[in-house]
C-alpha positions as CSV (number, residue, x, y, z in Angstrom):
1,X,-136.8,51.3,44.0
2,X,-136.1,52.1,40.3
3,X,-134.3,55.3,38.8
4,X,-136.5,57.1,36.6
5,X,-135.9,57.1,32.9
6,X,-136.5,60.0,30.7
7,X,-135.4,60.7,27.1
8,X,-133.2,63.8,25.9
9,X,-132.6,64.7,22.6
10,X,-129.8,66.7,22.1
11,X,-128.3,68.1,19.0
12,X,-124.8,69.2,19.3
13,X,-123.7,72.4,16.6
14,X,-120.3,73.6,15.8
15,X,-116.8,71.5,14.5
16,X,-118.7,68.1,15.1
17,X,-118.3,66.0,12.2
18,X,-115.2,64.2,11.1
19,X,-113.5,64.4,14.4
20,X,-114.9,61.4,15.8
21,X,-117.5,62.7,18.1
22,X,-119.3,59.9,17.4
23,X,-117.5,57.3,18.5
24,X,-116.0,59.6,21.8
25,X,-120.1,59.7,22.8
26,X,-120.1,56.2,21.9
27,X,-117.3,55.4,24.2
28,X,-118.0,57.9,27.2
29,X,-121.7,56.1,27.0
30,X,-120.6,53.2,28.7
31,X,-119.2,54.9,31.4
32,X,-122.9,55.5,32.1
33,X,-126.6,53.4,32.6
34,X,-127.8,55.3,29.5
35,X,-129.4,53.9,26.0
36,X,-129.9,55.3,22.9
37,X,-127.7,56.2,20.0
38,X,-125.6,59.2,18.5
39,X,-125.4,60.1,14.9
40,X,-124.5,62.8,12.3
41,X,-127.7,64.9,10.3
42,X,-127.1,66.3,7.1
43,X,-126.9,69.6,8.7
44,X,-123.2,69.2,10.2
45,X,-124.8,68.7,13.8
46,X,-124.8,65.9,15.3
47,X,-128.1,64.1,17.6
48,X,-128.0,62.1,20.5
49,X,-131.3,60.7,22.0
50,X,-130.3,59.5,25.7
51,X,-132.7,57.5,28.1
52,X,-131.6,57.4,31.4
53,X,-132.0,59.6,35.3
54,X,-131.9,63.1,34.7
55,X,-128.4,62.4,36.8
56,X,-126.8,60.5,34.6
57,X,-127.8,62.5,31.8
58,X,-126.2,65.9,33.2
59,X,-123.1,64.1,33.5
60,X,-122.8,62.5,30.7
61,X,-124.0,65.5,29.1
62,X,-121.3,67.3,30.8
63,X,-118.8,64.9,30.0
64,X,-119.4,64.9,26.3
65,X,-119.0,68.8,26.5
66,X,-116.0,68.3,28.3
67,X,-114.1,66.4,26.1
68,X,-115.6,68.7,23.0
69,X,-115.5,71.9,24.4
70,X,-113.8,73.7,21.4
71,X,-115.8,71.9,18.7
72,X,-119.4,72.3,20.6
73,X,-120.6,76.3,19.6
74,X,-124.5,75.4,20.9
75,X,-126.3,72.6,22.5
76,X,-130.2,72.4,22.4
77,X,-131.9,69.6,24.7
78,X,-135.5,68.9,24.3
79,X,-136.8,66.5,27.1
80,X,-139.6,63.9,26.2
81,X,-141.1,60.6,27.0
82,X,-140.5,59.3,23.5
83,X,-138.8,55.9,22.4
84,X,-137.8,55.4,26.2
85,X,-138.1,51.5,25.9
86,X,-137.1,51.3,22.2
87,X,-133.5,51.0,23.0
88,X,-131.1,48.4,25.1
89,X,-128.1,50.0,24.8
90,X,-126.1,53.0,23.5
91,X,-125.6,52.9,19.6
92,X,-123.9,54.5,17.0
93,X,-126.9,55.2,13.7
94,X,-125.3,55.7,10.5
């Protein structure tokens, strides 16, 4: 039997940029059965579109904060079936 997928979009606020969140996600992602990419807005916040179990998306949500937790201020997660076959694996977007 197959895990259910879903998508999260997440965007991270707070000391995010220039500290190389980016890559951290990127590197913590393939720790994980999760797709979908990580990059900066011109906001200072930082988005990260995950498809995997809601599972492995709590922990890896929870390891991300972890390993941030004095740069992340606020986190807001918005849950969708969007783009979920789009991506093949986890990607840092310019």
């Amino acid at each position: 039997m197959s895990e259910e997928r879903d998508s999260y979009r997440v965007i991270y606020h707070g000391a995010v940029q220039g500290v190389g969140f980016r890559y951290t996600v990127w590197t913590l992602s393939k720790g994980f059965p999760v797709n979908g990419y990580v990059k900066n807005l011109s906001d200072g916040t930082v988005e990260m579109f995950a498809i995997c179990s809601a599972e492995v998306f709590k922990r890896f949500d929870s390891a991300i904060r972890n390993r941030f937790d004095g740069n992340i201020s606020s986190v807001d997660i918005t849950e969708s079936d969007d783009k979920v076959e789009t991506f093949t694996k986890f990607e840092i977007l310019r």
